[in-house]
C-alpha positions in Angstrom: -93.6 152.9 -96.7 -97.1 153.7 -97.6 -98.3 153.4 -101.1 -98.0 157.0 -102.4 -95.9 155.7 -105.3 -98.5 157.1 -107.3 -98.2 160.8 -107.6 -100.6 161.6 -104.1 -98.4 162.7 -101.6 -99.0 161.4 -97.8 -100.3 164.2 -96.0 -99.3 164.5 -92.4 -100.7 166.6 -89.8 -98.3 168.1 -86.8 -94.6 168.5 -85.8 -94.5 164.7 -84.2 -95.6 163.5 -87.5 -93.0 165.5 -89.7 -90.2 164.4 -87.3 -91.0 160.8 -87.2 -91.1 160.6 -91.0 -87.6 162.3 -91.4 -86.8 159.2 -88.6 -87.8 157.0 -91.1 -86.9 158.9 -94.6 -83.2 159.4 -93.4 -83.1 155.3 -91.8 -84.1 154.6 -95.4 -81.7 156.3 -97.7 -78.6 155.0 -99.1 -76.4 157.5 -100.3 -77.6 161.1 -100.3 -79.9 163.3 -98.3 -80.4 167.1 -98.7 -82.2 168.8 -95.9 -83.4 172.5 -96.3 -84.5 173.9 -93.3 -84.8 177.4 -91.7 -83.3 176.6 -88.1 -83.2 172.8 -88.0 -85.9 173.3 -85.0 -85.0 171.1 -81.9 -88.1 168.8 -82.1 -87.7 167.5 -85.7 -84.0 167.2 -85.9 -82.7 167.5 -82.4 -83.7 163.9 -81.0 -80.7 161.7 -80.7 -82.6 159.2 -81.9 -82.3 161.0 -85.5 -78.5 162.1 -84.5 -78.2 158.0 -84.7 -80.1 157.4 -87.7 -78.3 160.2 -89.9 -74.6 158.2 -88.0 -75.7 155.2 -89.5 -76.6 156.4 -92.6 -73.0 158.4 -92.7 -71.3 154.9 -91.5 -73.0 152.8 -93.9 -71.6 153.8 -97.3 -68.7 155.5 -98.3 -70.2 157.7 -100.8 -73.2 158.8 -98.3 -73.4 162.3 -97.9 -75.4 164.8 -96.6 -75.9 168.4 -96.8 -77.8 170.7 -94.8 -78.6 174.4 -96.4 -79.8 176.4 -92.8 -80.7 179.9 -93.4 -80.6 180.2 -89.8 -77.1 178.8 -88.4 -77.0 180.9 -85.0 -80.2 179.2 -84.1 -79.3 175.7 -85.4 -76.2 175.7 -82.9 -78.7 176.0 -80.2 -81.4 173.5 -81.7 -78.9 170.2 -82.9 -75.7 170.0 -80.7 -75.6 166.2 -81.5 -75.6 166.6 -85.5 -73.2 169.6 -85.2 -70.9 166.6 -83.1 -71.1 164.2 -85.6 -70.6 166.6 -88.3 -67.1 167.1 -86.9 -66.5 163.5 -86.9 -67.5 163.1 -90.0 -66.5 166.0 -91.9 -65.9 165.1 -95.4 -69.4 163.8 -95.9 -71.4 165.9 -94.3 -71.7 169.8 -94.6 -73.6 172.8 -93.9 -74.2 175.8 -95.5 -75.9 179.4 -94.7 -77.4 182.1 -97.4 -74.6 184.1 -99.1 -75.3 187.8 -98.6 -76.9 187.4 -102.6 -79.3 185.1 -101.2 -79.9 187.4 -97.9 -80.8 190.4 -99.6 -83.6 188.0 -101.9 -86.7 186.6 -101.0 -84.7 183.6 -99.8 -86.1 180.4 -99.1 -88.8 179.5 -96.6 -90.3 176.3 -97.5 -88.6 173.5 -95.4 -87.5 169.8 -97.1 -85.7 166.6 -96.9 -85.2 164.6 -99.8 -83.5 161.3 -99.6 -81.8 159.7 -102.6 -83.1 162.2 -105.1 -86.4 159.9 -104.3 -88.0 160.3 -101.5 -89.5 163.9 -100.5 -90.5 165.4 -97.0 -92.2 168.9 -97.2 -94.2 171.6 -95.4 -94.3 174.9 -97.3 -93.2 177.6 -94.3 -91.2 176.4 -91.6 -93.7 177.1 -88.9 -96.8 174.8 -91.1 -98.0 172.3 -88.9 -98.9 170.8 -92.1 -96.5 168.3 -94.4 -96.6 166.3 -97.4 -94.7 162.9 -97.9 -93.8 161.8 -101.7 -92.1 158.5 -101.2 -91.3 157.5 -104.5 -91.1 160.5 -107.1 -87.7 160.4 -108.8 -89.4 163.4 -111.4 -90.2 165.7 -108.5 -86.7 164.6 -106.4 -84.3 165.5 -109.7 -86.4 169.0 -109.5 -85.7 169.9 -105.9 -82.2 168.6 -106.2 -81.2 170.8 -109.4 -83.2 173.4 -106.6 -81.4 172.5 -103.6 -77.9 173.0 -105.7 -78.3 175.9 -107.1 -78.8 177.1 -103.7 -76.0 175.4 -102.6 -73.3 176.2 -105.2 -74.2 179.9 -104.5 -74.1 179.5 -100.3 -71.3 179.6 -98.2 -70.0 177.6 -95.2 -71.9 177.9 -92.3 -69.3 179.7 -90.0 -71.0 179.0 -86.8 -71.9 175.1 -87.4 -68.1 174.5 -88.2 -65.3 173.7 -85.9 -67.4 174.1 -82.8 -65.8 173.2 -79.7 -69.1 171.6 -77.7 
């Protein structure tokens, strides 16, 4: 990875750049990812080329896991049919949840981020931004957006429509 060890995100420019950085930010993780997205859009997560890299990483360890907060389920179904088929297979490690109605009727959430091993951060502020920022090594910032990412999801529920499908 690049050298922004030291604070300085990478800053990346379009949709093609976000998704090939989640390529290589899930390829790299060992044993958790959390991925916070609005409607898991097609062209960043859809590829089966990712659907692969988040198998392997499922396959590779036993305590690998990886949750997906989607505030948007009923478009996800439409956007990543090949996650939502290994998420079947796979079941006890990886999970999605929606917004509770609490969450709803709030602000909610619209930034969109992966973070890989409590390490290793993806981010663009509003899920349309063409615009992204890549921390690769900031374990202060990725213990932040986990305690973040967990209060959300201890709150959430299960994401009705991404569970059980028959595609």
């Amino acid at each position: 990875m690049n050298d922004t060890s030291a604070g300085l995100p990478q800053l990346l420019d379009g949709h093609a750049a976000f998704a090939a950085k989640a390529l290589e930010l899930v390829r790299g993780a060992r044993a958790e990812l959390l991925l916070l997205s609005d409607s898991l859009q097609r062209n960043l997560y859809g590829s089966e080329e990712f659907a692969d890299a988040v198998k392997d990483f499922l396959l590779g360890s036993e305590r690998a896991r990886l949750c997906v907060f989607v505030n948007q389920p009923q478009e996800a179904v439409l956007n990543v049919p090949r996650l939502l088929e290994l998420s079947r297979r796979v079941s006890s490690r990886f999970e999605f949840r929606e917004p509770s109605a609490a969450q709803v009727a709030g602000s909610g959430n619209h930034s969109e981020w992966l973070l890989a091993d409590r390490r290793a951060l993806l981010e663009r502020r509003e899920p349309d931004s063409l615009q992204a920022q890549f921390w690769a090594q900031e374990p202060q910032r990725g213990k932040l957006r986990a305690e973040a990412f967990e209060a959300l999801w201890n709150e959430a529920q299960p994401a009705q429509e991404l569970r059980g499908l028959d595609l």
